[in-house]
C-alpha positions in Angstrom: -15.7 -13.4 32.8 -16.9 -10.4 34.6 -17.8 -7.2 32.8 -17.5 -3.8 33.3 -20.4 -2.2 32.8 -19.3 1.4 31.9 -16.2 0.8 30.2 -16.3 -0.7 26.8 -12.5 -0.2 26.5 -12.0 -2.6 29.5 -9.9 -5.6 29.0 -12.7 -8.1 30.1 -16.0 -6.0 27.8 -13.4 -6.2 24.4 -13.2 -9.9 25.2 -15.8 -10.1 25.3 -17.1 -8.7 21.9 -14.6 -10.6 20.7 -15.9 -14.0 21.8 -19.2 -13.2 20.6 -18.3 -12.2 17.4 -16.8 -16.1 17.4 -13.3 -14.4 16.9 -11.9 -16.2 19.8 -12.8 -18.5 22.3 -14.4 -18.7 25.7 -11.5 -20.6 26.8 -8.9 -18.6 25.5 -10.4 -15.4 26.0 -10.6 -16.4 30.0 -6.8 -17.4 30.0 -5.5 -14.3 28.5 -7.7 -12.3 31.2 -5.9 -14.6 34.1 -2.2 -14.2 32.5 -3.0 -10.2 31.2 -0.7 -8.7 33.9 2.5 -10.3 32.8 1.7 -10.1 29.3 1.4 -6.8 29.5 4.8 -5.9 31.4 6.4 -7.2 28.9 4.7 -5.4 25.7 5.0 -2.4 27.9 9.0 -2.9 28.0 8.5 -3.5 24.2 6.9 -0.4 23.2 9.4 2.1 25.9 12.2 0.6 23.8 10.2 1.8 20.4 9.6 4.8 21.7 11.7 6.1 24.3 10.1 9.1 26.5 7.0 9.3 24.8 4.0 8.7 27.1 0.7 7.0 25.6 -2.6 6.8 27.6 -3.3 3.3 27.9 -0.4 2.1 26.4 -0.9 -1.5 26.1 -4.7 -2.7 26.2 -5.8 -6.4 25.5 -5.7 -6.0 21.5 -2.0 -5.4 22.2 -2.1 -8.2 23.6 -4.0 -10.6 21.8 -2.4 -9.9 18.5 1.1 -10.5 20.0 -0.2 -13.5 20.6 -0.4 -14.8 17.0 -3.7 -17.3 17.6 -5.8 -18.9 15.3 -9.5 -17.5 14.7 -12.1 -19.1 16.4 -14.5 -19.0 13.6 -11.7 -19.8 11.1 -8.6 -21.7 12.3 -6.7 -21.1 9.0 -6.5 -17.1 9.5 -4.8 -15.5 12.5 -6.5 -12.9 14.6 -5.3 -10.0 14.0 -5.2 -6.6 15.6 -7.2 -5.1 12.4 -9.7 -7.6 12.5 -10.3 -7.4 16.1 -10.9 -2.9 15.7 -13.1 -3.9 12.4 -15.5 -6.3 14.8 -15.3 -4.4 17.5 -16.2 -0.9 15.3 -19.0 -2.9 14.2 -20.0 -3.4 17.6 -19.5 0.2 19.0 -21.5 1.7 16.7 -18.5 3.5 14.9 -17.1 3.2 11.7 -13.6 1.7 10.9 -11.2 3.6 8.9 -8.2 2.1 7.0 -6.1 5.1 6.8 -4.9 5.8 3.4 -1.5 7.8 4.2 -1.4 9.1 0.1 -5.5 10.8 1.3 -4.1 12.5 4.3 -3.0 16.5 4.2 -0.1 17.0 5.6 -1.3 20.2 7.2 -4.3 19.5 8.8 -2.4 16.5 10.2 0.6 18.3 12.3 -1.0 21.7 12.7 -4.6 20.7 14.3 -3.1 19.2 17.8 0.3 18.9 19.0 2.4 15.6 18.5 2.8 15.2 22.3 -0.9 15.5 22.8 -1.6 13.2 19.8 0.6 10.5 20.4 -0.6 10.6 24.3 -3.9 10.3 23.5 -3.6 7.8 20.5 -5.7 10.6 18.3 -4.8 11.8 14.8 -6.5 14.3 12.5 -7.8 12.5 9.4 -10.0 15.3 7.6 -12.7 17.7 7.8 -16.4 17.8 6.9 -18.4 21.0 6.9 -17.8 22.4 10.8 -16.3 18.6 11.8 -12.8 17.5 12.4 -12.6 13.4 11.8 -10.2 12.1 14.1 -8.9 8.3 14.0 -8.4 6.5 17.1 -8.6 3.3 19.0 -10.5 4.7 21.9 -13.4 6.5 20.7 -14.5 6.5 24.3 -12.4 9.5 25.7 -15.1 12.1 25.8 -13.2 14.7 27.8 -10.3 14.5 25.0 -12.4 14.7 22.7 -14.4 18.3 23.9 -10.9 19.3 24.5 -10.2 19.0 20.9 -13.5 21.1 19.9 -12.7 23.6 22.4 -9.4 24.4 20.8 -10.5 24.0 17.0 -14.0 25.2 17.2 -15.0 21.9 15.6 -17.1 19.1 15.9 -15.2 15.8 16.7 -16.4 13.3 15.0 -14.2 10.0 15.8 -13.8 7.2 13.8 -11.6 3.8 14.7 -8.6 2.8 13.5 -6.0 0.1 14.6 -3.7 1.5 17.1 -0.3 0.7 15.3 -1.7 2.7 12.0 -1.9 5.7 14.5 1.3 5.5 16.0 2.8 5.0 12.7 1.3 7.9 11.3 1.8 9.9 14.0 5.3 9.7 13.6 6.0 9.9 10.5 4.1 12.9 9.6 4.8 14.7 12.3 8.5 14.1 12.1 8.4 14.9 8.4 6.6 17.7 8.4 9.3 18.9 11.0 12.2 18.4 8.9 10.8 19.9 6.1 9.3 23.2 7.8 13.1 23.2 9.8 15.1 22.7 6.3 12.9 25.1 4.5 13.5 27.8 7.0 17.4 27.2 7.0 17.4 26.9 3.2 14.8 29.8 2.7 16.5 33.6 2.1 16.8 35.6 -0.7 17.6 33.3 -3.7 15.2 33.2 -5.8 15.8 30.0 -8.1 13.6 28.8 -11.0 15.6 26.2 -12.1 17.3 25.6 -15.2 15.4 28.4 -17.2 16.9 31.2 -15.3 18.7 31.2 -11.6 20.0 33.1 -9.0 21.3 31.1 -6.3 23.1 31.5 -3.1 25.6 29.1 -3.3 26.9 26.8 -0.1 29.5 24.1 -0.1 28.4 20.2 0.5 29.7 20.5 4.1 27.4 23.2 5.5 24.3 21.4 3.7 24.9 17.8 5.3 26.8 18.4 8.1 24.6 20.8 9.7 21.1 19.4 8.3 20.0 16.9 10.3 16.2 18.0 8.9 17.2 16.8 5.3 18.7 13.5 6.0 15.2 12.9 8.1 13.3 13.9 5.4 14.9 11.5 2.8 15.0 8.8 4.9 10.9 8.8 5.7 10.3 9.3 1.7 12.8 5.8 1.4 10.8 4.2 4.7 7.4 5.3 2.9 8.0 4.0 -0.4 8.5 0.7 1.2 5.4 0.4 3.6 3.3 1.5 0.6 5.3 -1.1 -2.1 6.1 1.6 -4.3 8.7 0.8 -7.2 9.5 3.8 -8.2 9.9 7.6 -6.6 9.8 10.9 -8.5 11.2 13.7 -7.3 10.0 16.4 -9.5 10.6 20.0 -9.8 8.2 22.9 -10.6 8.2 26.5 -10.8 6.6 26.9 -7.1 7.4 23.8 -5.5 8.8 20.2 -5.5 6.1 17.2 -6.6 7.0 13.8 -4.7 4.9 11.2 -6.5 5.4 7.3 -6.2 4.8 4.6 -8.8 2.4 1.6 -7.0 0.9 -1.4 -8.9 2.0 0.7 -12.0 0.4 3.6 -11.6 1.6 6.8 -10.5 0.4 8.6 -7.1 0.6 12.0 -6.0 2.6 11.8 -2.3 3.6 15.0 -1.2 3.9 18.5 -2.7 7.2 20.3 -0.7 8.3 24.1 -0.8 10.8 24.3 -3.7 13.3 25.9 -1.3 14.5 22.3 0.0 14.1 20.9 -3.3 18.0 21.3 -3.9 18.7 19.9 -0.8 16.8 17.4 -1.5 18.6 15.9 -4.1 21.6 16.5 -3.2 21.0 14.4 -0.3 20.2 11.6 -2.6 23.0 12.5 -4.5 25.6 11.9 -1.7 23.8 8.8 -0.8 24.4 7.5 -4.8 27.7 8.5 -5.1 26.9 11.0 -7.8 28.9 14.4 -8.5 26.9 16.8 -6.9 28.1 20.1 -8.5 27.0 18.6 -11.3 24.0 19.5 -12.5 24.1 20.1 -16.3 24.3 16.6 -17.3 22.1 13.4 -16.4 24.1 10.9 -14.0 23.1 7.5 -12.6 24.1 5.6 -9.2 23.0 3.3 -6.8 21.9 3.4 -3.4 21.8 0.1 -1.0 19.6 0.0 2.2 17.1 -2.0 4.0 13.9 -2.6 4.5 13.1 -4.5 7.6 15.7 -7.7 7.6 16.0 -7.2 3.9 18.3 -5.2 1.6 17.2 -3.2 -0.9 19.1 -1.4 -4.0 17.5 1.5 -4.9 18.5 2.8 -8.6 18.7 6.5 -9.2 18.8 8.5 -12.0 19.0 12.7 -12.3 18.2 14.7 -15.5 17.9 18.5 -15.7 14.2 19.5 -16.4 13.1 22.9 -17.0 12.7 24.1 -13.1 16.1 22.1 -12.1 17.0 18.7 -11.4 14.7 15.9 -12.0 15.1 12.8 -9.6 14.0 9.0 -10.4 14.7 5.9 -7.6 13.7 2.5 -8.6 13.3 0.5 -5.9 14.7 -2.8 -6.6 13.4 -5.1 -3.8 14.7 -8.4 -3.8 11.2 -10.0 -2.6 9.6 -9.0 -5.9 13.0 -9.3 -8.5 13.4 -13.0 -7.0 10.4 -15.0 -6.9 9.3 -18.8 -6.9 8.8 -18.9 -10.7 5.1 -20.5 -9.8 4.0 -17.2 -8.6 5.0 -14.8 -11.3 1.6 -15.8 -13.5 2.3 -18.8 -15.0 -0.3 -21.5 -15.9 0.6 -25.0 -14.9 1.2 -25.3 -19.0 3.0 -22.5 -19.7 5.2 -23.1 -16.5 6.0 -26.3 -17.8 7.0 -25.6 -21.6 9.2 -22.7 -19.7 10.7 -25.1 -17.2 12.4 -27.1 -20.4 13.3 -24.3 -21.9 15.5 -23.1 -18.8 17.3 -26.5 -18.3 18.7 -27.2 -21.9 22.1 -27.7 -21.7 22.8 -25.0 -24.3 21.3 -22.3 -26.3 19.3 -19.6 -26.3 16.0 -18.4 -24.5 14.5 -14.9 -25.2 12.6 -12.7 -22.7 10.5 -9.8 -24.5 8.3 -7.1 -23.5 8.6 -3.0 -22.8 10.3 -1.5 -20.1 8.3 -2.3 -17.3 7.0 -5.2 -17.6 8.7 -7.7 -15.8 11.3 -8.9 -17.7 13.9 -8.6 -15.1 12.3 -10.5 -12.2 11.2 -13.0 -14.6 14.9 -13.5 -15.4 16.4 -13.4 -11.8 13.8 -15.5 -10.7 15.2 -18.2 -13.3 18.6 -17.5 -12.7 17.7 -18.1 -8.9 15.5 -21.4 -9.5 18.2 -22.8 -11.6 21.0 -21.9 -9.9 23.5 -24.6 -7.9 26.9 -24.5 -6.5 28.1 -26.8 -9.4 26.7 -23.6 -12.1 29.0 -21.1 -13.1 26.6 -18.5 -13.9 27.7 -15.0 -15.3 25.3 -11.9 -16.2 26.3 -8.9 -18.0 24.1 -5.6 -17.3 23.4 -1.9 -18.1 23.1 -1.6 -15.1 23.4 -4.2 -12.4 19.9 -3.9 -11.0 20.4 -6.2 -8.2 23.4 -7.6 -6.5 23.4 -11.6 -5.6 26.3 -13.0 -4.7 25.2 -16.4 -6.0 26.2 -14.7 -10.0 28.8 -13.5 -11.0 27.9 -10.1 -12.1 29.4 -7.5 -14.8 28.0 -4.1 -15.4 28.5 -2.3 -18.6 30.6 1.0 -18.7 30.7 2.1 -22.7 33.3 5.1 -21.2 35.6 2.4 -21.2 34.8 0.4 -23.5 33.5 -2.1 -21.6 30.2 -2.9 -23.7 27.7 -6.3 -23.9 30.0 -7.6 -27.4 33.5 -7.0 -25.6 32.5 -8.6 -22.1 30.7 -11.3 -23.9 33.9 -12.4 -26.1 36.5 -12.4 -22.8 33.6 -14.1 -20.1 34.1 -17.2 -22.0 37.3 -17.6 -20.6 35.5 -17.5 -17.9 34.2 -20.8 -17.6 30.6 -20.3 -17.1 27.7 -22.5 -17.7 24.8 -20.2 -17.6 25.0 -16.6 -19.5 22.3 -13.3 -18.9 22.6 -10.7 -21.1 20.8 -8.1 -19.7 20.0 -6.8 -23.2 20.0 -8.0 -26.9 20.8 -4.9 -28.5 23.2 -4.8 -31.5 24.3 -7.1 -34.1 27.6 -7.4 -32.2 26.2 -8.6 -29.0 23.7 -11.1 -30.7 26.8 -12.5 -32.9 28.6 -12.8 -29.3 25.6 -14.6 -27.5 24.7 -17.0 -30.6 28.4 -18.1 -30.6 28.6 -18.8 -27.0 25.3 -20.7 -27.5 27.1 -22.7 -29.5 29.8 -23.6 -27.6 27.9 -24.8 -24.8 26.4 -22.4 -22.8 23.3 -21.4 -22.1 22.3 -18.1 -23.1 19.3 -15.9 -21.2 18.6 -12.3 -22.6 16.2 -10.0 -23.5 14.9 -8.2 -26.7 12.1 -5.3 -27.2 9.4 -6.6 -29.2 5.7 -6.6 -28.8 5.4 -10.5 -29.2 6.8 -13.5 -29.2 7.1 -14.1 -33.0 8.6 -10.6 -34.1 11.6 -11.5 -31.7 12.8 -13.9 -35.2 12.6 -11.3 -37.5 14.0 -8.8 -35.1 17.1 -10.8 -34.7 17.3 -11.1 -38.9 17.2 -7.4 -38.7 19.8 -7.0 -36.3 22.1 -9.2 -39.0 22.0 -12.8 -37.3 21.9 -15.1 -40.1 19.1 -17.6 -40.4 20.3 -20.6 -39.9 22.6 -19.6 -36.5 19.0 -18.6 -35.4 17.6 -22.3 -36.1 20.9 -24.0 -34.6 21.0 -21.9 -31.1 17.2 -20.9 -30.2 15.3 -22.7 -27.9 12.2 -20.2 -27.1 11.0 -16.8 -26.5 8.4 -15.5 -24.1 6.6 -12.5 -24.4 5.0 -11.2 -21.2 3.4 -8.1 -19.6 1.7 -7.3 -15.9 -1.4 -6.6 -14.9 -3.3 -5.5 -11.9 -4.6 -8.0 -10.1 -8.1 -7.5 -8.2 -7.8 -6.8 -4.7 -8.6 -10.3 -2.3 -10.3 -7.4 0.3 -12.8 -5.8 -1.7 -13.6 -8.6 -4.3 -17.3 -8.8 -6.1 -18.7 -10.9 -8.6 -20.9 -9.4 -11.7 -22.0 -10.3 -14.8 -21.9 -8.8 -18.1 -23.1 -9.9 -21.6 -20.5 -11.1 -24.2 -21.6 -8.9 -26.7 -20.6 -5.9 -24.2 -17.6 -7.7 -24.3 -17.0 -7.9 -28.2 -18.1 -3.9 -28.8 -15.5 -3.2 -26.5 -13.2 -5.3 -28.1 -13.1 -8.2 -26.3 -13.8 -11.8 -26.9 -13.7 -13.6 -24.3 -15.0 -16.9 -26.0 -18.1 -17.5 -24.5 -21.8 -16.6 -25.6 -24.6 -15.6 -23.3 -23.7 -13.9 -19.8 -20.1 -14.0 -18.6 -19.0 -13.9 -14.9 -16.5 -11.5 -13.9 -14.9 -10.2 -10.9 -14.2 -6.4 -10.0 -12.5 -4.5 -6.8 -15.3 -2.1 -5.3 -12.3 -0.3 -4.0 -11.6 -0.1 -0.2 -8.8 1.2 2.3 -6.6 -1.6 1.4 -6.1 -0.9 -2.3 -6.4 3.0 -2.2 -10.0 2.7 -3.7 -8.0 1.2 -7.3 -9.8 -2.3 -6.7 -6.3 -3.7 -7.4 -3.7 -4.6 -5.4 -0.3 -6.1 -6.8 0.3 -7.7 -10.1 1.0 -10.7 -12.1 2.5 -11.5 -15.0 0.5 -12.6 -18.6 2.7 -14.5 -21.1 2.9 -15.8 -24.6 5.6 -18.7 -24.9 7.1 -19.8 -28.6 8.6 -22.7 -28.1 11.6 -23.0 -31.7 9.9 -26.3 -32.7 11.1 -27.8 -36.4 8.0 -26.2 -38.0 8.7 -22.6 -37.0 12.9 -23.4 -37.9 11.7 -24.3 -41.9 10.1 -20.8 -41.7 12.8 -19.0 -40.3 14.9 -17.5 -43.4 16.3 -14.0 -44.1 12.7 -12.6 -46.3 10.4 -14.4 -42.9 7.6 -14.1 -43.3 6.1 -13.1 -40.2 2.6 -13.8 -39.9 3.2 -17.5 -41.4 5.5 -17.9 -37.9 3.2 -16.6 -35.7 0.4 -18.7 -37.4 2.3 -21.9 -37.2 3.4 -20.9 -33.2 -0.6 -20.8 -32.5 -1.4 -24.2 -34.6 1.4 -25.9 -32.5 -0.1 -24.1 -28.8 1.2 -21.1 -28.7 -1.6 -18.7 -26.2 -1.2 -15.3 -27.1 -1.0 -12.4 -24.5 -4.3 -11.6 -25.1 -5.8 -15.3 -24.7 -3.3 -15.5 -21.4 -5.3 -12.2 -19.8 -8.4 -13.3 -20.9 -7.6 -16.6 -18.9 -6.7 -14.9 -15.6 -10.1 -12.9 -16.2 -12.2 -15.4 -16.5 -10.5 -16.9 -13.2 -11.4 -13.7 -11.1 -7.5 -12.3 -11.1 -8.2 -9.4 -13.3 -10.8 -7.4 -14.5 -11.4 -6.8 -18.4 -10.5 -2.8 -17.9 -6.8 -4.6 -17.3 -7.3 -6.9 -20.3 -8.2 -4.5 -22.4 -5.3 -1.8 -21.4 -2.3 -3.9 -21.6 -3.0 -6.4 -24.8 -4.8 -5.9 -27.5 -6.3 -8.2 -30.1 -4.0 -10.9 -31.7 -1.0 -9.9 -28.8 
């Protein structure tokens, strides 16, 4: 392998950082040199087809080329090389530091305004920040001096470049600049003399649906990048939010709510009645609070996005939950359950008939936990049937009713005609009246196989919630099987991961006992590029599983008394949420902050 001695951005020098970093080997490294030229023809005819008429400086380099490749790590066969991994090492090696963009960190500003997109997606450069007379750049080639003094020329700035993978830049090159675009275009069009301030006071300048949609292209752009970005940064929910001066776009990711973008009021309107048309909502209606549906796709995948509008004080308010079939229907092994408590739920499921309870607030995972089991237990000689306010996702393996209480089509009246229906396997989506319980206890016993959910706290107070709701006793003893009680928490990032240790009486003042005496080993995420600094990324589910055992039936009567079930539940195994969390902390999946927000002591 020959090097080149004053290029370090040549093909043969990245190699061979590469193969001394053990990443790849000698041998391979030498037979991607001697096929490079056809290799790259044909990434080249990749990335013309991506990006038609856009010209990049060194389009495809041997990164591009390695990483199309998909081959196994040198130093570790089990992981494949990737094109981060390779700029990490090869940062590292340079001299330069890496930077895992964080697109939520970035102004939108700085980004489009400091250099042209042309010149920025030529050059492979984008604006990350400033620092006290320097302009950060990104790139992959931090090598282009003459660029680079171009840039300082025109800003008055020091460049200071730091290295980032070359797909992050063309991604973010084109979507901020494109959004930015459509929004500076649709606020100018939208921008005149009406002053609104939403649904205080307004004076607005009113135009028909046509001349919004048909002529603004900028809009439907603008939408459709908030959709594509909630995606690549696994948000679940979007919040489109309006204040006196401007619009607030914030996203909801591993629970937790993040600022996004903060948009000129004037196409806040717009805005939302894009998403209205998209949901099939009325969108002259803006008094009262609507609901819809939008279905789209996210890579091979579709996705239903729920939306919900509600006037607020400076106009219309706008919710999407993203309902992504990836995360509503999941291997029931990978939702959180330990190898026990997968087991005692696994029996529960497969009863011929009764009735198995799903509790917990909104938001905590109930309904993935239940299309997951509809999906693991589902066959083509099942006839299963759900009934929900509303359908969150569409699978075309169910049967499926949605609720509409306009027309008296509610969870009791569906309930009493679906078992003329045939089915085997019953959801209710929720358990929420006496009528509806009645309904689901009697098709219990008749056969089916009930799943449903309830709002309680625990497991337990799910029996004396259904006395409340007017079940009588002794249906409850002859048609429930179980109930599980769960709730999510964040789990600690793989990327970032550290071990510490703290005392166990740190522990118990902070309310925590954790079992153990002494020091206890725990895990935290120092916070990196990968997990937006949070030290999480993703979640997992914590349960607490009653299983209806003959014990628990002698104490279920109309004066329960609740503490005596929830006492005899934990003689006969029964974890609570609490003792579940405290499990996946002391397995390094969570950290104690988690423990200690979501449960509390005895739940």
């Amino acid at each position: 392998m020959v090097l080149e001695s004053n290029n370090p951005y040549a093909d043969e020098n990245i190699c061979y950082v590469l193969v001394e970093s053990g990443l790849l080997a000698i041998e391979q490294a030498e037979q991607i040199i001697r096929k490079k030229s056809g290799l790259k023809k044909t990434l080249q005819n990749r990335l013309l087809s991506l990006y038609p008429g856009v010209k990049v400086v060194n389009s495809v380099s041997i990164i591009d080329i390695i990483a199309s490749l998909h081959i196994n790590r040198a130093d570790n066969p089990a992981l494949k090389l990737d094109e981060e991994t390779m700029f990490r090492y090869l940062a590292k090696k340079w001299g330069y530091p890496y930077k895992k963009i964080n697109p939520l960190e970035l102004d939108l500003n700085l980004v489009t305004t400091t250099i042209p997109r042309s010149f920025a997606m030529k050059h492979l450069i984008l604006p990350i920040g400033t620092d006290v007379g320097k302009l950060i750049v990104a790139t992959p080639n931090p090598f282009n001096v003459e660029i680079m003094d171009d840039i300082s020329r025109v800003t008055h700035l020091k460049v200071v470049p730091v290295i980032s993978s070359k797909s992050d830049v063309i991604r973010l090159i084109n979507e901020f600049f494109g959004f930015k675009r459509s929004i500076a275009e649709a606020e100018q069009y939208f921008s005149g003399s009406s002053v609104d301030l939403g649904n205080l006071e307004q004076y607005v300048r009113v135009k028909s649906a046509d001349e919004i949609f048909s002529h603004d292209q900028h809009i439907v752009n603008a939408v459709n990048h908030l959709f594509s970005y909630a995606f690549d940064q696994r948000a679940s929910d979007i919040h489109i939010e309006p204040k006196r001066d401007s619009s607030l776009v914030r996203m909801r990711i591993d629970g937790v709510l993040h600022t996004v973008y903060k948009l000129p009021k004037s196409v806040h309107s717009a805005i939302v009645s894009r998403i209205k048309i998209l949901s099939r909502l009325d969108m002259t209606e803006k008094r009262k609070p609507q609901d819809g549906r939008i279905k789209t796709a996210k890579a091979d995948v579709e996705v239903e996005i729920r939306v919900s509008t509600i006037p607020v004080a400076f106009g219309e308010k706008v919710v999407m939950r993203v309902m992504d079939p990836d995360i509503l229907f999941q291997d029931l092994e990978n939702l959180g359950f330990s190898s026990t408590e997968l087991l005692r739920y696994n029996q529960f499921i497969r009863m011929p008939h009764g009735i198995v309870l799903v509790t917990g607030p909104t938001g905590s995972g109930k309904s993935t936990t239940l299309y997951s089991t509809l999906r693991d237990i589902s066959t083509p000689e099942l006839n299963i049937t759900t009934v929900e306010d509303p359908i969150e996702m569409i699978n075309e393996d169910f049967n499926q009713i949605a609720v509409q209480p306009a027309i008296n089509i509610t969870f009791g009246t569906i309930l009493r005609n679906i078992l003329r229906q045939d089915p085997d396997i019953i959801m209710i989506g929720e358990m929420r009246d006496l009528e509806t319980a009645e309904n689901a206890v009697q098709a219990a016993l008749t056969g089916h196989l009930v799943l449903s959910t309830l709002h309680t706290n625990d497991a337990p107070t799910s029996i004396t919630r259904l006395l409340d709701l007017g079940v009588p006793a002794f249906l409850i003893q002859s048609t429930l099987i179980g109930v599980i009680a769960q709730r999510l928490v964040r789990k600690i990032c793989k990327y970032c991961k550290e071990e510490f240790v703290m005392s166990s009486n740190e522990l118990i003042n902070m309310g925590l006992n954790v079992g153990k005496n002494g020091s206890v080993k725990l895990w935290r995420g120092k916070g990196c590029q990968m997990c937006r600094g949070t030290g999480y990324h993703g979640r997992t589910g914590v349960f607490e599983i009653l299983q209806f055992t003959e014990g628990i039936k002698r104490l279920t009567k109309s004066d329960a008394d609740l503490e005596a079930i929830r006492q005899k539940a934990r003689e006969e195994g029964m974890a609570s949420l609490r003792e579940s969390a405290v499990s996946k902390l002391l397995s390094g999946k969570t950290t104690y902050q988690e423990v200690l927000r979501v449960t509390w002591e005895g739940v």
